[in-house]
C-alpha positions in Angstrom: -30.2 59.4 34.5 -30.9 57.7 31.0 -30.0 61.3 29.4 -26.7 60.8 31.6 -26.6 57.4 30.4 -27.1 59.0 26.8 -24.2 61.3 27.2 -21.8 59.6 28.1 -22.3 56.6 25.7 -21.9 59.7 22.9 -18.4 60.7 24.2 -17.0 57.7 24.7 -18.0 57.0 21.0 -16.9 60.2 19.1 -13.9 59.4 21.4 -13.4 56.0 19.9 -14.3 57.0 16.5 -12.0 60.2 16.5 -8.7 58.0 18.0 -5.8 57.9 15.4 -6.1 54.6 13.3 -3.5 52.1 13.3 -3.8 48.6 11.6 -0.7 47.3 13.4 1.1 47.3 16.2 4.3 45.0 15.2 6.9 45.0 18.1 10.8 43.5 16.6 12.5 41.8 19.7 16.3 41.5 18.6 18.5 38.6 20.6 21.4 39.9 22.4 22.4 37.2 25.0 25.5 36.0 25.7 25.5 33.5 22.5 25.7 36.8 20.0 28.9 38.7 19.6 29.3 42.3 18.5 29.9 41.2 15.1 26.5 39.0 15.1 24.8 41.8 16.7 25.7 44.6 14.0 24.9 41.9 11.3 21.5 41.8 13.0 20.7 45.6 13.5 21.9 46.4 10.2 20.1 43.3 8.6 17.0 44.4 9.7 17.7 48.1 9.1 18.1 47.5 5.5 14.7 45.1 5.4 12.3 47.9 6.3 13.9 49.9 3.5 13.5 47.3 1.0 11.2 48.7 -1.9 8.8 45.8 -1.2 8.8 46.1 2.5 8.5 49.9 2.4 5.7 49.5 0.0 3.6 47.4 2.5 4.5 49.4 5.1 2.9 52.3 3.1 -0.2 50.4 2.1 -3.0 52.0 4.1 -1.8 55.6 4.9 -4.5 56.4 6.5 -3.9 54.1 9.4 -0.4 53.0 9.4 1.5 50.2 11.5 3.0 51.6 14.6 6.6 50.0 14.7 9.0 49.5 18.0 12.4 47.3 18.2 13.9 46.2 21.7 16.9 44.3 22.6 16.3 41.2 24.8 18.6 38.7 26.9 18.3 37.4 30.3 15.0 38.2 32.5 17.0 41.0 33.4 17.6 42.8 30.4 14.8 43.9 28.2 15.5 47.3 26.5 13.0 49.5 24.2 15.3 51.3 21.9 13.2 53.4 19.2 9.9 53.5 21.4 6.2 53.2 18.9 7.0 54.5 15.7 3.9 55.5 13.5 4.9 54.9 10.1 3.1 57.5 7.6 5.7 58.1 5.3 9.2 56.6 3.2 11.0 59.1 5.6 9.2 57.7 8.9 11.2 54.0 7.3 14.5 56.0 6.6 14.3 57.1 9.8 14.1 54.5 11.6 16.5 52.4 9.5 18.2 55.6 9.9 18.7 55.1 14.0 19.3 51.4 13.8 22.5 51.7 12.1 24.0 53.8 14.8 23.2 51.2 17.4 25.8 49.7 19.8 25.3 46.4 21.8 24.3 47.3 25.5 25.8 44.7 28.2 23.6 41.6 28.8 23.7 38.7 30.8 24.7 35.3 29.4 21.4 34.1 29.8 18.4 33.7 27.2 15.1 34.9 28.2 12.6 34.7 26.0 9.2 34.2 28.3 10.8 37.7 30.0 11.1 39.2 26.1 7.9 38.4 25.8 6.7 39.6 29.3 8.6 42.8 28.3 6.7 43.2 24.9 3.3 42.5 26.8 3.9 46.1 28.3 4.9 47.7 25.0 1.4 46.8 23.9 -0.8 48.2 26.4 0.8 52.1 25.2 -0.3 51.3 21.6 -4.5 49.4 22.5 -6.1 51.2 19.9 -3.7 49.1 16.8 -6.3 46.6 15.4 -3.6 43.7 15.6 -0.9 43.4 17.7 2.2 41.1 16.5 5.1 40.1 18.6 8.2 38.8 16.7 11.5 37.6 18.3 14.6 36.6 16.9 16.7 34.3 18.8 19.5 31.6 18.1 18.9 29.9 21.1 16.4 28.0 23.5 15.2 29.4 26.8 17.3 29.1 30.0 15.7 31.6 31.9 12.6 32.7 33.8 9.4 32.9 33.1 9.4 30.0 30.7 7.8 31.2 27.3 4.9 28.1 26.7 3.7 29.9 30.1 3.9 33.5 29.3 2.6 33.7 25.7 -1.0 32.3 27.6 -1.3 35.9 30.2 -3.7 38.0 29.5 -0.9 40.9 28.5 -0.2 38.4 25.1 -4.3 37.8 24.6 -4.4 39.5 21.6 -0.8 39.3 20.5 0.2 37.2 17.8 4.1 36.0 18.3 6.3 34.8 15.4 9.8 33.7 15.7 13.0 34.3 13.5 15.8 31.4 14.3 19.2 31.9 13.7 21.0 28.8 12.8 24.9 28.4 12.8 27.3 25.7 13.0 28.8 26.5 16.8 32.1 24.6 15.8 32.9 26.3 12.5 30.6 29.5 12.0 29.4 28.2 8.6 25.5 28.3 7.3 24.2 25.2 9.0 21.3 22.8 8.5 21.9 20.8 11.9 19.9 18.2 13.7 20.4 21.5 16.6 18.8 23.6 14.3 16.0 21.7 13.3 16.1 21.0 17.3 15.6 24.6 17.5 12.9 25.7 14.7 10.5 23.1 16.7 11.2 24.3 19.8 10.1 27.9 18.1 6.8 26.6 16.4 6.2 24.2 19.6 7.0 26.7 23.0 7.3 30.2 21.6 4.6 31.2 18.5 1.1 32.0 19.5 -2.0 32.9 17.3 -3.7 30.9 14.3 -1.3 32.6 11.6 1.8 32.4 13.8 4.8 31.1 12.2 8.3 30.5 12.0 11.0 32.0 9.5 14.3 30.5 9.3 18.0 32.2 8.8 20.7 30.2 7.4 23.9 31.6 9.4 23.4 35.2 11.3 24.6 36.9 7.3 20.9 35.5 5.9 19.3 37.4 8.7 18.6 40.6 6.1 16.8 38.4 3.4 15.3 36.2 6.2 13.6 39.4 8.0 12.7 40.9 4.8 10.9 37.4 4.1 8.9 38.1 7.7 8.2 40.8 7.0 6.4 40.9 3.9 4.1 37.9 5.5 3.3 39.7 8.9 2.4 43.0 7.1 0.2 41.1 4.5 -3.7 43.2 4.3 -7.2 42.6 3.1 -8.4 45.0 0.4 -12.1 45.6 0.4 -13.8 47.6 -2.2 -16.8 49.7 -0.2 -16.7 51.8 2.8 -18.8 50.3 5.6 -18.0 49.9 9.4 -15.9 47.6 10.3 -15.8 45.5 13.5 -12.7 44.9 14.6 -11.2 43.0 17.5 -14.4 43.8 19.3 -14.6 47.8 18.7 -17.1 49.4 16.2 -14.6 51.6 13.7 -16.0 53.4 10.7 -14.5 54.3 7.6 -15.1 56.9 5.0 -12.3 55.3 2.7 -13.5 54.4 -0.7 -10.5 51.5 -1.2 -9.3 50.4 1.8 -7.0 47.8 3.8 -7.7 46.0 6.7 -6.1 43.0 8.9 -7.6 39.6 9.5 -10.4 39.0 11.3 -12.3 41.8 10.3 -15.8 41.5 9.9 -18.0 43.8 8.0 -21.4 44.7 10.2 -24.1 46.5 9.4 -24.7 50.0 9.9 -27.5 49.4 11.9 -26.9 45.5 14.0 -29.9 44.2 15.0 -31.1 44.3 18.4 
């Protein structure tokens, strides 16, 4: 029995130990309720398109090769429309980006209801998760321009056990309703709280801010850059991470928050 015991302890470890690596799992949830029009919609694809090929962006993208983020967009409206539409990407290389950024341009606005869901973006995202468990953090970040008006309601959803480990972050999109112009309303700032008081979740969440729908590029590059951000540590050593006993052979070497070095052997 204990040589059973013995067995299948082994396995499970060389299983663990042999998984692929990933350092992030970062899932982009893109508004397209009834508030955006196709003309706000392809200035959000295509802004976001060109911020993962920005040299900076790329660059942190490509920081740890050796265990890459794992990237997927969806589209998100009502509780009724939640769409994955590039599925996990592992990014290795500066083609993995340009292919991405690559399949983003090409994309048309699917029909969605007038509603805004985002405690059903986030339930959707919860799913997208569990295929990717293995990521050692898992970041959620939705853009929206507008407050929830649908069901579940977001304070709720971001505290199920799906979200646990997910840290959520929130990209608003501010513009004058009346005259389309770049907009610092008392709505907007209405907004941004709502964001930092009922949607982000997680002790480094935070909230980035686009001046009109045309400072969404320079506004998601901005996100970017601070949810991709990495430890460096000089020596090899195993690493505990989010609970899970990881080694590493690396001699330089970049790893998330909350990682903890342990020793080789922890005492018993």
């Amino acid at each position: 029995m204990v040589l059973l015991g013995t067995t299948f302890f082994l396995t499970c470890a060389q299983a663990a130990f042999s998984a692929p690596l990933c350092r992030q799992a970062l899932a982009l949830g893109l508004d397209v309720s009834g508030s955006v029009d196709q003309a706000e919609y392809q200035l959000q694809i295509q802004g976001l398109a060109k911020a993962l090929i920005d040299p900076a962006v790329s660059d942190a993208l490509l920081k740890m090769p050796d265990a890459p983020v794992s990237l997927l967009v969806f589209e998100w409206s009502g509780s009724n429309y939640q769409s994955d539409i590039t599925g996990w990407r592992s990014i290795k290389t500066l083609d993995d980006i340009h292919q991405l950024s690559n399949q983003l341009t090409t994309q048309d606005k699917r029909p969605t209801s007038g509603s805004t869901g985002i405690g059903a973006a986030m339930r959707a995202a919860g799913g997208y998760f569990q295929q990717v468990p293995n990521c050692w953090r898992h970041t959620l970040d939705l853009s929206g321009d507008g407050q929830n008006n649908d069901w579940p309601a977001p304070e709720t959803e971001r505290q199920t056990a799906s979200l646990s480990r997910v840290t959520i972050n929130g990209l608003v999109i501010g513009t004058d309703q009346r005259t389309g112009t770049k907009t610092l309303s008392a709505d907007f700032g209405s907004l941004v709280r709502y964001y930092q008081s009922q949607v982000i979740k997680g002790p480094d969440a935070f909230v980035e801010i686009a001046l009109g729908i045309e400072d969404y590029q320079a506004a998601m590059t901005r996100k970017l850059l601070r949810e991709l951000e990495v430890i460096v540590l000089g020596q090899a050593s195993p690493l505990f991470i989010k609970g899970s006993l990881k080694m590493t052979s690396a001699r330089s070497i970049n790893i998330p928050n909350l990682i903890t070095p342990v020793p080789l052997h922890p005492p018993q």
